[in-house]
C-alpha positions in Angstrom: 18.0 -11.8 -22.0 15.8 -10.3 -24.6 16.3 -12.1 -28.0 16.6 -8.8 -29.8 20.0 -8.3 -27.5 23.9 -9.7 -28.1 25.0 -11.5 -25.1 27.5 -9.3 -23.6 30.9 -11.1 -24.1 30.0 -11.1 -26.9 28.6 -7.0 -27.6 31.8 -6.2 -25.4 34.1 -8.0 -28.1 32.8 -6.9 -30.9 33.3 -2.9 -29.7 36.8 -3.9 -28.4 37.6 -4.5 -31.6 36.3 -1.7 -33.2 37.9 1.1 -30.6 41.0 -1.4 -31.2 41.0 -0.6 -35.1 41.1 3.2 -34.5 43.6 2.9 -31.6 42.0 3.0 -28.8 42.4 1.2 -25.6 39.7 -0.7 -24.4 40.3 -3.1 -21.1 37.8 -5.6 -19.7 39.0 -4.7 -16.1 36.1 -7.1 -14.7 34.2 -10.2 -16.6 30.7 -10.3 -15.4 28.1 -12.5 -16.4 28.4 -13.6 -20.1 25.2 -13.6 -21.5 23.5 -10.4 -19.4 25.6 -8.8 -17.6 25.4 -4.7 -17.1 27.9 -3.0 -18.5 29.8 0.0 -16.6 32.5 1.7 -18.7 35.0 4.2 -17.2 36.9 6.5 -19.8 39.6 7.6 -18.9 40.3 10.8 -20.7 44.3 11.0 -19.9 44.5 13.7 -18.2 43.9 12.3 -14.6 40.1 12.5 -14.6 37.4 10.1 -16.1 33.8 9.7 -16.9 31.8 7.0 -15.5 29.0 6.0 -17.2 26.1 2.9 -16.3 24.5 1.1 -18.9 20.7 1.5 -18.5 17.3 1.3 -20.1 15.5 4.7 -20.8 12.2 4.7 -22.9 13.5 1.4 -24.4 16.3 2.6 -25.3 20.0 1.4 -24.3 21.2 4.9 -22.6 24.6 5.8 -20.6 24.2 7.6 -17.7 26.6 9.0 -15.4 27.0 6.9 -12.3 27.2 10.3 -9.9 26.9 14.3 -10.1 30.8 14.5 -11.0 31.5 13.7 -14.6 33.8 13.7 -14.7 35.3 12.8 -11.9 39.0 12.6 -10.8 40.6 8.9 -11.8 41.1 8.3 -8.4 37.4 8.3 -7.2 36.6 6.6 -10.5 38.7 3.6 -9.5 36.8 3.2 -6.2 33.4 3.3 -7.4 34.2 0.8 -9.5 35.6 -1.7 -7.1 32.8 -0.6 -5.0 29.9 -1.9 -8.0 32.1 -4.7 -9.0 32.4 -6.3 -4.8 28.0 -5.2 -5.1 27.4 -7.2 -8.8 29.5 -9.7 -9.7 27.8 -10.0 -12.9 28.7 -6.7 -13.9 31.4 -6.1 -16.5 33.9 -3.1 -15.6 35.5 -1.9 -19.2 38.1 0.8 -19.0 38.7 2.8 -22.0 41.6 5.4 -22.7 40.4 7.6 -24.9 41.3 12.1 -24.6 38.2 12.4 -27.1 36.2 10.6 -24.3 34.3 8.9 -26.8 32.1 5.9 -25.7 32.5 3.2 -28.2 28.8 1.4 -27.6 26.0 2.7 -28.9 23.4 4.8 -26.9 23.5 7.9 -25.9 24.2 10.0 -22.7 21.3 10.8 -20.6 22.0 12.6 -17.6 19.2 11.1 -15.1 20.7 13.2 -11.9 19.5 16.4 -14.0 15.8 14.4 -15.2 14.8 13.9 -11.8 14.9 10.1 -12.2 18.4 9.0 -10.5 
């Protein structure tokens, strides 16, 4: 872990809270490794589809990008892929969050690797 970086219980706590305060649900569906774990959030946008977004590195930056071509995707496919990733990595942490806005609640933004060529 890079010293300039939260361990992730702790980073995933602190933005619980914060979506918490404005009413949002946020659900740590799957603990993964405490100090540097990858994070892979699904938000669920109530309506019986969902995003699904991977934490990764991009020019140094902390980016989201989608984890396939469908975002979103329907709730139901969203829910596999993520017992799929969490019986890969058990280090990584699965966080569900309810939100119609389908805001993301960490910071970084969305960069679409499928459409850059890189994923």
């Amino acid at each position: 872990m890079s010293e300039d970086r939260l361990a992730t219980d702790l980073y995933v706590s602190a933005h619980t809270r914060i979506a918490a305060r404005e009413g949002v649900p946020m659900t740590v569906v799957h603990r993964g490794d405490p100090s540097s774990g990858t994070l892979i959030l699904k938000i669920n946008l109530l309506n019986g589809t969902a995003r699904v977004l991977v934490e990764a590195r991009y020019d140094d930056d902390r980016v989201w990008t989608p984890a396939t071509h469908a975002d979103p995707m329907l709730e139901a496919e969203a829910e596999a892929y993520l017992s799929r990733q969490a019986a890969l990595d058990p280090d990584v942490w699965l966080i569900e969050i309810e939100d119609k806005k389908g805001r993301i609640w960490f910071p970084g933004k969305v960069v679409d690797l499928f459409s850059t060529g890189i994923g």
